[in-house]
N, C-alpha and C positions, 0 to 999 in steps of 0.2 A: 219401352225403350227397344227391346228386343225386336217387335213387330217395324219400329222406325227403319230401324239398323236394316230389316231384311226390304224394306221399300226402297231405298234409298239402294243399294244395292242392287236391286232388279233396278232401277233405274238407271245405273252405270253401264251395266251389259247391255241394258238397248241403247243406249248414248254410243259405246263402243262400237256394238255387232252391227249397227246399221239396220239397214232393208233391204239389202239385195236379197237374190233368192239362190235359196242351198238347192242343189239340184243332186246330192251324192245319194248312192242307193241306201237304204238303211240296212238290209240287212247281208247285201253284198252277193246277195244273187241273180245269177242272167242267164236269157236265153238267148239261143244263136239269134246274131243279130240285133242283139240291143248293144245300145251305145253305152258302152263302161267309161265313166267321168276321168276325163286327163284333165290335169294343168299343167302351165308353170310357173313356176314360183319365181324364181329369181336366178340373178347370172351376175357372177362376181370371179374375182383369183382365188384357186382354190387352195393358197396357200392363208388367205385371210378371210376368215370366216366372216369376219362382224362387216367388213366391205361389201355387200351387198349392193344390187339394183333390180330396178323393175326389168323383167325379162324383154320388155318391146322397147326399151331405154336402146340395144341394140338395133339395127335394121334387118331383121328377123320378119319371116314372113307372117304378116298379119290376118287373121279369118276377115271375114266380112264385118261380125257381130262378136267385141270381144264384149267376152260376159266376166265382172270380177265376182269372184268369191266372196258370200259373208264370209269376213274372219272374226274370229273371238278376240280379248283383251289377248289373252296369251301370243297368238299367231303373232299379231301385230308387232308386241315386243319383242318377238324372237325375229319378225324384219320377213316375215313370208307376206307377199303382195300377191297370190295366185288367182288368173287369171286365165279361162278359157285358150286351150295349146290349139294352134293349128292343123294339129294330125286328128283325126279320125280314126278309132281302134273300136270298131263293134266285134261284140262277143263268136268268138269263133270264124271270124272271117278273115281269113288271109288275102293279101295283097303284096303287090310286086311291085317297085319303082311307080308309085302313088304320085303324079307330081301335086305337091302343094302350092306351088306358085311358083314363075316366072317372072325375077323380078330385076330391073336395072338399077347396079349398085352406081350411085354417084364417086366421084373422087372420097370424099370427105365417107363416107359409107365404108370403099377400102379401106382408107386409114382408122376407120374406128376399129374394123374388125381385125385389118394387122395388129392394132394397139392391144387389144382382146387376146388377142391371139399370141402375143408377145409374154403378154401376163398370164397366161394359163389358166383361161378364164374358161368355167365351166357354167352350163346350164343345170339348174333342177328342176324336176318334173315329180307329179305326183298321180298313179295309174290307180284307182278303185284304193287308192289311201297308202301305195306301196312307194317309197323314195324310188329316184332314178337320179342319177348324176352322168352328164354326158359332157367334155371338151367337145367347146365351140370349135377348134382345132388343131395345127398341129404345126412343128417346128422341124426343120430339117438342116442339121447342122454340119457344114462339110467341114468343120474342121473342130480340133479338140478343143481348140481353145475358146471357142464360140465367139469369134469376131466373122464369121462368115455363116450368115442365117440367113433359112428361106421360112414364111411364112406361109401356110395354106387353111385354106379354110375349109371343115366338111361341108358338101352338098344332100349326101346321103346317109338317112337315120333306118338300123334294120332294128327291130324291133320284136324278140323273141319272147312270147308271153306263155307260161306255162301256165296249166287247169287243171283243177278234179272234178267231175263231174258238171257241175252249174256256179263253182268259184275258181277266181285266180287266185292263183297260189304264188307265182314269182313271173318278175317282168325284169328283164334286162334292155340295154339299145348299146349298138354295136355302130362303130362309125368305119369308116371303108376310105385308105389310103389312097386306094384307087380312084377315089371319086372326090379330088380336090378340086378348089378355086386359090389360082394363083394370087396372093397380095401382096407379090412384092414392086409393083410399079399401081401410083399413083393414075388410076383410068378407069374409065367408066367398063361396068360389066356387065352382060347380061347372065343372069345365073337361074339355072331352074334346079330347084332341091325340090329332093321326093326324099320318099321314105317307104319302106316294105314291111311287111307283118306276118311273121310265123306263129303257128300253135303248137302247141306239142303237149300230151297227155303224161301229168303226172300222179303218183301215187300221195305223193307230199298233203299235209295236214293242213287247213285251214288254220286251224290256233296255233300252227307254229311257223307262218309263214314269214315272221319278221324276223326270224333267228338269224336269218345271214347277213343282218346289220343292225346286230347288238354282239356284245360280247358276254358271252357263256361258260367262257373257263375263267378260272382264276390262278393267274401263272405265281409258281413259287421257284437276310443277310444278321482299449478299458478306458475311452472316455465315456461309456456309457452315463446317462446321468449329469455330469459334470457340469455342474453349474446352475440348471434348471428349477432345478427347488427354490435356490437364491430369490428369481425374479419371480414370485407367482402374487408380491403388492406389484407389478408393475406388466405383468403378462396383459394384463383386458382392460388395458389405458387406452383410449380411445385415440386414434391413428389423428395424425394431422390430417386438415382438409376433410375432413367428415362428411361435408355436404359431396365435393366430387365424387366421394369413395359410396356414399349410399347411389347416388347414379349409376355411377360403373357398374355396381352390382344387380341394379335396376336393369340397365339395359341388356346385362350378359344372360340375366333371368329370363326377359322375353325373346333375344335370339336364342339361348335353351329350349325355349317351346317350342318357338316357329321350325327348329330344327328336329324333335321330336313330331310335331304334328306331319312335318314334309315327309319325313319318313314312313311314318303311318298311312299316310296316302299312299307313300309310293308299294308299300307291301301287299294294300288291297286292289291296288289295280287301278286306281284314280289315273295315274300317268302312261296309259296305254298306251302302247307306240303311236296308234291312230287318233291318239287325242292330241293331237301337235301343237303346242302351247301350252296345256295345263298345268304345265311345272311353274313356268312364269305369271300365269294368272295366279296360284295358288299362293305363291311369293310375296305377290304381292294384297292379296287379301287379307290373308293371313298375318302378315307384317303389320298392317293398318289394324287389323282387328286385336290383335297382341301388344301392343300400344301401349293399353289400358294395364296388362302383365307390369310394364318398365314403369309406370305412373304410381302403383298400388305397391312393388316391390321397392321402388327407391324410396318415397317420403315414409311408408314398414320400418326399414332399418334406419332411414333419418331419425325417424322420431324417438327409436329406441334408444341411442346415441345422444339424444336429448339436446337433437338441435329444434331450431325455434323458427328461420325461416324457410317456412316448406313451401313455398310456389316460388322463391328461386330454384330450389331442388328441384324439383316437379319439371322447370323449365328445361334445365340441365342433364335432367333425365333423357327429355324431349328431344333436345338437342344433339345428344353425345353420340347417337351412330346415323340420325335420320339428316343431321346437318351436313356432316362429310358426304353421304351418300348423295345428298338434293345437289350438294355444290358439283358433284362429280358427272353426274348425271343432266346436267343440265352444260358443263362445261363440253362433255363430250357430245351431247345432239348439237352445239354450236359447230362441233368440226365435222359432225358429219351433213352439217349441211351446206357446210360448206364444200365438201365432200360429194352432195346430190345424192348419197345413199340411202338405201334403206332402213339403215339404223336411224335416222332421223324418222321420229314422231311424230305423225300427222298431228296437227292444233287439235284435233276434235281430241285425240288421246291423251294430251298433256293435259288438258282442258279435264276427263275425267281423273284423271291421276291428282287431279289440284284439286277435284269434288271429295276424292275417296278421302284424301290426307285433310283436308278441313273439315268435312261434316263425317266424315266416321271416326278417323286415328285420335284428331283434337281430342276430340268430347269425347273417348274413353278415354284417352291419356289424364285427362281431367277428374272425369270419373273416379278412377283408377288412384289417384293421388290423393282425393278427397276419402275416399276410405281407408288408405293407408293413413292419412293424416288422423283418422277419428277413431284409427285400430287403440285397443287399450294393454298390447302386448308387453310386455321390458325385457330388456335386455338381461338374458339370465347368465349367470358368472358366480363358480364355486368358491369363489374368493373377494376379498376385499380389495379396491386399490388406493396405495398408499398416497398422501396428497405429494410428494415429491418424488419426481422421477428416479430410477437410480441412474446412474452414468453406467454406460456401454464398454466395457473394456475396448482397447486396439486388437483390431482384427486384423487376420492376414489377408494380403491379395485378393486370395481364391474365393474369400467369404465376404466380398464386396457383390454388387446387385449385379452388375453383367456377368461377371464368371458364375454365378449361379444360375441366370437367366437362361445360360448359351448350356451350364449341364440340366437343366430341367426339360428344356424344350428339344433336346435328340432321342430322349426315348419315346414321348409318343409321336414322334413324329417320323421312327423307323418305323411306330405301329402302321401309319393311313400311309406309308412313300410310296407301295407297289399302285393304292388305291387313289391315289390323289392323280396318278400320274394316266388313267383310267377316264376318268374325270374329269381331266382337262384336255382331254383327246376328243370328250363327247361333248362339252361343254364349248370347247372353241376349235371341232373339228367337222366330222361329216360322220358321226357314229348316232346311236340311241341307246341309252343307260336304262336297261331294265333289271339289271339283278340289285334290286334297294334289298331282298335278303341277307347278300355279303356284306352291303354297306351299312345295313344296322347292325351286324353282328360289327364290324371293325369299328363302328361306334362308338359302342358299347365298349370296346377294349381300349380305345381311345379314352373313354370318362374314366374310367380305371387307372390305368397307366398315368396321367395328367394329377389324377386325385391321388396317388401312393409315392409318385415320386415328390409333388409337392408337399405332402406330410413328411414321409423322411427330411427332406433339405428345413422345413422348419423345425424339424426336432436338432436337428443339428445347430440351426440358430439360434432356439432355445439353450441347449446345450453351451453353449459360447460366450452363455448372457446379454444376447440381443433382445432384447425386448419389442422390438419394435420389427414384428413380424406380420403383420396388417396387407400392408403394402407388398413385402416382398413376396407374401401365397399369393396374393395378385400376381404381380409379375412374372414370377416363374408359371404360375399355372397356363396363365396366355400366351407365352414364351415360343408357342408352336407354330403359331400363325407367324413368327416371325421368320420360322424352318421354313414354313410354306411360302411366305412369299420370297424368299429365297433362294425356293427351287422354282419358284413361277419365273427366273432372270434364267436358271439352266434352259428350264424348259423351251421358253421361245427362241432362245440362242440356241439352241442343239438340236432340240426334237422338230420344233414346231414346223418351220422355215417359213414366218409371216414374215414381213416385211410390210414397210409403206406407215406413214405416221397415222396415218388413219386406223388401219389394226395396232400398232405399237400406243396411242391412244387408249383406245378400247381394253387392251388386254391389260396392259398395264393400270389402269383407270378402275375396271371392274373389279379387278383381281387386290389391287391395293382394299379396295372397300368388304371383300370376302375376306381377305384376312384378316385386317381390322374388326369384324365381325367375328373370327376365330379368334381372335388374343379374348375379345372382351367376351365371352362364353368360358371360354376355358379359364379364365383368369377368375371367373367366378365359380366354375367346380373346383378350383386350384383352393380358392378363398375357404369356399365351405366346408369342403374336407378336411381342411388343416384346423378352421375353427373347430368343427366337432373334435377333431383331434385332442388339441388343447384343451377344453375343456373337460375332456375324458379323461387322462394324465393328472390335470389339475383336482378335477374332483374324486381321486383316488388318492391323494394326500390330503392329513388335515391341516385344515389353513385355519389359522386363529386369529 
């Protein structure tokens, strides 16, 4: 099975990578005079990340022979199209006002690049694997109110590349006010854009040359008892709806994994800055191959609960985060193709995405549930339960399911708010997230936090004479995801400045499905904790 899995598998990535040919250096060294590999990737508003296009989508000066880049599963998801740049930068040779081409902009040319130009629309580029972000151009507004705007377009890219020895170390591109194209009338132009090349010798460290676009610091807000004893025939009565709840916990257990595994990648260096996509590949490998986790963990606790149908379960397991996600995901490549964006999935990709989820995710989910269904484990409980329920006293307000939801879910969720907000700067911005050391430590305090405040709040429930505490360390446990998406409504109203339905789409879209994924994880350390809780309490009294 094992050997299938890994065939089937190498055969997605060549499905995916194609045939083009990789032409990058491997080990990132040159001598004067060789040609160090540029591309560019894409040109979109740089206020909307997931809006995306093919960089020649503009009428940008094209080479003779454009050549596109193999990209990986990952690339493609993350919307990089990079293709052979029209600048020329061999290793150590400087140059001055280079013309690239001489080229006549139509009407229709103008108005795109004003259009561009209007939206603050940036180019990206990639020098020997180092990012570059450069505005197409620039806006010049005579009055404060900005009803009086002129639009210009750069002609002129300078280009300042810094070296140690036989590596580049840092590339910047500088644009020149000086050296505009007028677009604010509808006319044909002839325009010739160059570009210039300086070198300059620095000390600076090859292993640490992608520091200046990652972030490295980290910036630094006496009824004990009572009543509990009473219900211990009715504490481990089995929750309503069984089969959902063995699910839920199904599926919170495999995004628990896939979340520990991503981590663990990211500590050893899997996600190198210069591996651009493999956070998205891994995502999704890893998700398909953890499957079988949510398959073997839900019909486990199905069956110990001593339910009978377990391939409805099994289904439902199946269903409960990969369905919201499929529908979501497919609902938004419908607008971005509508859109003409990048974020739309070429057929060949969706095409393996459909390969990976039927002949890998299936058949362990299957797997996965057929062991769980054949496990011979029971359900262990220091007590007996009585065959009739007892009744629940009236409770006050505060000890109803929202007002406990809305106090369980602000403590950890003060834990991850400096780090979430990190996160979603490099996630739906122009940064790269390498410190996963911080993010597994805040993790870590994250499972903690989540699992003590939800024990506390069920000892309190306990206490109260609720017996029916199942459900609610579910809910309060996942309760954070609901802090987070939350602050996902601050963040694009304050921080972000995207606009356009196309990113409010996207971001909203994604971000509903990451939280969704956060409630149902944490609502399952929420669960577990609080069950070993109980049953530690419980089996510290003698029950007769």
């Amino acid at each position: 099975m094992g050997k299938l899995v890994a065939i089937i598998l190498s055969a997605i990535v060549v499905m995916c990578c194609g045939s083009q040919v990789r032409s990058d250096a491997i080990d990132h060294c040159y001598k004067a005079g060789d040609l160090v590999p540029l591309y560019v990737s894409k040109v979109g508003p740089f206020a909307n990340p997931s809006e995306t296009y093919r960089y020649f989508d503009l009428p940008f000066c094209s080479p003779d022979n454009v050549k596109e880049k193999k990209a990986t599963l990952g690339e493609v998801l993350n919307g990089d199209r990079l293709v052979s740049a029209p600048y020329k930068l061999e290793f150590l040779v400087e140059k001055y006002c280079e013309v690239v081409c001489r080229k006549n902009l139509t009407r229709e040319d103008v108005s795109q690049f004003r259009t561009a130009t209007k939206r603050d629309y940036y180019f990206q580029m990639y020098y020997d694997d180092l990012p570059i972000w450069v505005f197409i151009g620039t806006i010049d507004r005579l009055d404060t109110a900005g009803s009086n705007e002129r639009f210009f377009l750069y002609k002129h890219l300078k280009f300042n590349i810094f070296f140690n020895k036989d590596r580049v170390i840092e590339v910047n591109a500088q644009t020149d006010n000086r050296h505009v194209v007028d677009l604010n009338e509808d006319k044909e132009l002839l325009v010739e854009f160059v570009y210039t090349v300086k070198w300059k010798e620095t000390g600076g460290a090859f292993d640490e040359r992608m520091k200046k676009h990652t972030y490295d610091e980290v910036f630094v807000d006496d009824q004990e008892e009572k009543g509990w004893k009473y219900i211990l025939g009715d504490v481990f009565r089995y929750p309503n709806h069984k089969s959902l709840f063995a699910a839920v916990l199904g599926s919170g257990t495999q995004l628990f994994t896939l979340t520990i595994l991503i981590l663990i990648l990211g500590l050893v260096g899997v996600f190198y800055p210069y591996n651009r996509g493999n956070l998205q590949m891994a995502l999704v490998f890893i998700y398909a191959i953890t499957l079988g986790i949510a398959g073997y963990s839900s019909t486990t606790f199905y069956h110990q609960l001593e339910g009978t149908n377990w391939v409805r379960n099994l289904l439902i397991a199946g269903c409960l985060f990969s369905g919201p996600l499929l529908f979501t995901f497919y609902l938004l490549q419908t607008v971005a193709i509508s859109y003409k964006a990048n974020a739309a999935l070429p057929f060949g990709t969706v095409l393996v995405l459909f390969l990976l989820l039927t002949f890998v995710a299936f058949p362990l989910l299957v797997l996965g549930g057929i062991v769980g269904k054949n496990s011979q484990t029971e359900f262990q409980v220091p007590c007996h339960t009585t065959k009739c329920p007892r009744d629940i006293p009236p409770l006050r307000w505060y000890r109803g399911v929202l007002p406990q939801m809305a106090l369980a879910g602000f403590l950890p969720f003060s834990v991850v708010y400096i780090d979430t907000y990190y996160i979603l700067i490099t996630v739906w911005g122009h940064r790269i997230y390498t410190i996963y050391s911080i993010l597994f430590v805040v993790f870590i305090i994250l499972l903690i936090a989540t699992a003590l405040v939800t024990v506390a709040l069920t000892y309190f429930q306990l206490a109260a004479e609720d017996h029916q505490w199942w459900w609610r360390s579910f809910l309060c446990g996942g309760s954070t995801g609901l802090y987070v998406f939350g602050y996902c409504f601050y963040y694009y109203y304050a921080e972000a400045g995207m606009y356009g339905f196309l990113q409010t789409s996207f971001f909203f879209g994604y971000m509903a499905c990451i939280c969704y994924g956060i409630f149902l994880m944490l609502g399952t350390v929420g669960f577990l904790a609080s069950l070993f809780f109980v049953r530690h309490i419980y089996g510290s009294i003698k029950c007769d």
